[in-house]
C-alpha positions in Angstrom: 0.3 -61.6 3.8 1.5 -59.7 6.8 5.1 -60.0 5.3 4.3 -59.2 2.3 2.8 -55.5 3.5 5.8 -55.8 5.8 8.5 -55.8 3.2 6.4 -53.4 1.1 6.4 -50.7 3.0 10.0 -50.9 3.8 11.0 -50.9 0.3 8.6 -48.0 -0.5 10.4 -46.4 2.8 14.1 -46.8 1.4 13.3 -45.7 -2.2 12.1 -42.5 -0.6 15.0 -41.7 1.4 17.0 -42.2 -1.8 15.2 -39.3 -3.5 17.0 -36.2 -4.4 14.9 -33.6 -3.8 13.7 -31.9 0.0 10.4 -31.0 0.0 9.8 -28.5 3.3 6.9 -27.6 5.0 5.8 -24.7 2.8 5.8 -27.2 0.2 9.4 -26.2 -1.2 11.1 -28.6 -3.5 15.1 -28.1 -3.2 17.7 -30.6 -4.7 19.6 -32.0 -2.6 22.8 -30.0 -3.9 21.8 -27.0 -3.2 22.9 -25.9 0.3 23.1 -21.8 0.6 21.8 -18.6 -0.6 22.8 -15.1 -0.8 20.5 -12.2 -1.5 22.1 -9.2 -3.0 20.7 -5.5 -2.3 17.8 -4.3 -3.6 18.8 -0.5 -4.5 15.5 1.6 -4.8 15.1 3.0 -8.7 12.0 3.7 -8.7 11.4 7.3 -9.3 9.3 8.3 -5.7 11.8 7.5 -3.1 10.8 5.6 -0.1 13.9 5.8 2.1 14.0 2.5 4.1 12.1 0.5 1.3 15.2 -1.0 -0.3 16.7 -2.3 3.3 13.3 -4.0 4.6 13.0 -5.3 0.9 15.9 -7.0 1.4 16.0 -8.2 4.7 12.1 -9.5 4.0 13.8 -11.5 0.9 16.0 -13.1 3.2 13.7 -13.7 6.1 11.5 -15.6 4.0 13.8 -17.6 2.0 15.8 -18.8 5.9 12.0 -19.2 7.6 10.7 -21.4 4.5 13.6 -23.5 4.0 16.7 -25.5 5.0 18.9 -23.0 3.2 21.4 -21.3 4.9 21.9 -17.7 3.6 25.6 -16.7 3.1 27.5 -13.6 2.3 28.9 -13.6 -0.9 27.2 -15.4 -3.9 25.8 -18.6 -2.6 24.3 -21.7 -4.9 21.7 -19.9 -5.5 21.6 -15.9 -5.4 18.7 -13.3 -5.7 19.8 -9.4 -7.0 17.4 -6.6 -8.7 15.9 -3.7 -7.5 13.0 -1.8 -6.9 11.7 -0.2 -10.2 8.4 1.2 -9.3 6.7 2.8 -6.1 3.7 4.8 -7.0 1.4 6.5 -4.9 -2.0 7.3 -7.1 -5.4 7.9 -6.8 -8.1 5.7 -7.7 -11.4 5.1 -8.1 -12.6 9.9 -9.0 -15.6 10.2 -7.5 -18.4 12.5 -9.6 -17.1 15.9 -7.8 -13.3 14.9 -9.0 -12.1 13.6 -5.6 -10.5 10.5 -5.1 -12.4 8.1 -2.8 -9.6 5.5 -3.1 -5.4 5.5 -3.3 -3.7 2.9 -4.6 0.3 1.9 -3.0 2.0 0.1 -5.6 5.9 -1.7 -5.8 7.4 -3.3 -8.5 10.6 -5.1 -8.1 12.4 -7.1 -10.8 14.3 -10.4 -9.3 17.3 -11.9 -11.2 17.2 -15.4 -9.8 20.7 -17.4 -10.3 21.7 -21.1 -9.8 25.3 -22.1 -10.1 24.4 -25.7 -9.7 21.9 -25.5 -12.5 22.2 -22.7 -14.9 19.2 -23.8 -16.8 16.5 -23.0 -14.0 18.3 -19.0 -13.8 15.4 -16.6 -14.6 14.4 -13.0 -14.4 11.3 -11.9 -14.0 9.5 -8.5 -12.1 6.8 -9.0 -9.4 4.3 -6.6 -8.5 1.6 -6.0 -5.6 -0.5 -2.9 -4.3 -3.1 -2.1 -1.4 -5.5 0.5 -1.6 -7.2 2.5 1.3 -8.9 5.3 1.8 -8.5 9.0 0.8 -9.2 10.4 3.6 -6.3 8.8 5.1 -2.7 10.1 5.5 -0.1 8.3 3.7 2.7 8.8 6.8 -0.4 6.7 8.5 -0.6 3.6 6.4 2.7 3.4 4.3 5.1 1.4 7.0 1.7 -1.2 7.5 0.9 -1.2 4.1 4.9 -1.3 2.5 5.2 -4.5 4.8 1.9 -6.4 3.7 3.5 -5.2 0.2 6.8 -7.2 0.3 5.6 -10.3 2.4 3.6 -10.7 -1.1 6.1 -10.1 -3.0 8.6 -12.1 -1.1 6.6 -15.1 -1.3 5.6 -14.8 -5.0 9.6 -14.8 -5.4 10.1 -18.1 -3.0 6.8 -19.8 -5.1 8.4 -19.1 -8.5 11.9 -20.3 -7.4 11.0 -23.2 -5.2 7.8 -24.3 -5.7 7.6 -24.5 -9.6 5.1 -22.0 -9.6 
């Protein structure tokens, strides 16, 4: 009997290495044959300007994508390649109180992702991804945007890795 569980589990372990798909720790499934990644730059459209939003959008893409997987990112075009931009950045008030103030402000970016795979052209997809905060009134934008623009694209840039790599 002890053989039997023996032999088993050592056939359950080989037909698991042979699988072709790497699942990491963030629960990431990658075929095998997909190696590198290149993230293009994500030029700021959006009609209200925030001037470093497009280069920490991008460099966030790419943080994520190298922290939550075996991927290597490489200039260029890689196996599989992110490029879009930025297409909305509003700043609006929310929430008009009875004497026609605004108790609450709303921080919103929109950023629409082209996702390409040269190793499997039938996964490619393009799709935009959204995410806000709200604070305060009484609080100075200058104060909250940098905090608030980061919380922003850490969303963002892991609703982008989920959709690509998990199956979301």
């Amino acid at each position: 009997m002890k053989y039997l569980k023996l032999i088993a589990i050592v056939i359950l372990a080989t037909g698991m290495w042979g699988c072709s798909i790497n699942v990491t720790m963030s629960g990431a499934s990658i075929p095998d044959n997909i190696n590198n990644f290149s993230v293009q730059y994500f030029e700021n459209r959006a009609p209200l300007i925030n001037p470093t939003l497009s280069q920490n959008f991008t460099e966030g893409l790419k943080d994520r994508i190298t922290q939550e997987s075996r991927l290597i990112l490489k200039n260029g075009t890689g196996d599989v390649d992110f490029s879009g931009e930025i297409t909305g950045y509003n700043i609006r008030p929310m929430a008009i109180q009875a004497d026609a103030l605004s108790a609450m402000t709303r921080l919103t970016l929109t950023v629409k992702v082209r996702y390409k795979n040269y190793k499997d052209p039938k996964v490619n997809w393009e799709s935009s991804f959204s995410a806000f905060r709200e604070f305060d009134s009484s609080l100075n934008i200058n104060d909250v945007e940098e905090e608030y623009v980061g919380e922003i694209i850490e969303e963002i840039t892991e609703n982008i890795f989920n959709k690509t790599f998990s199956d979301w």
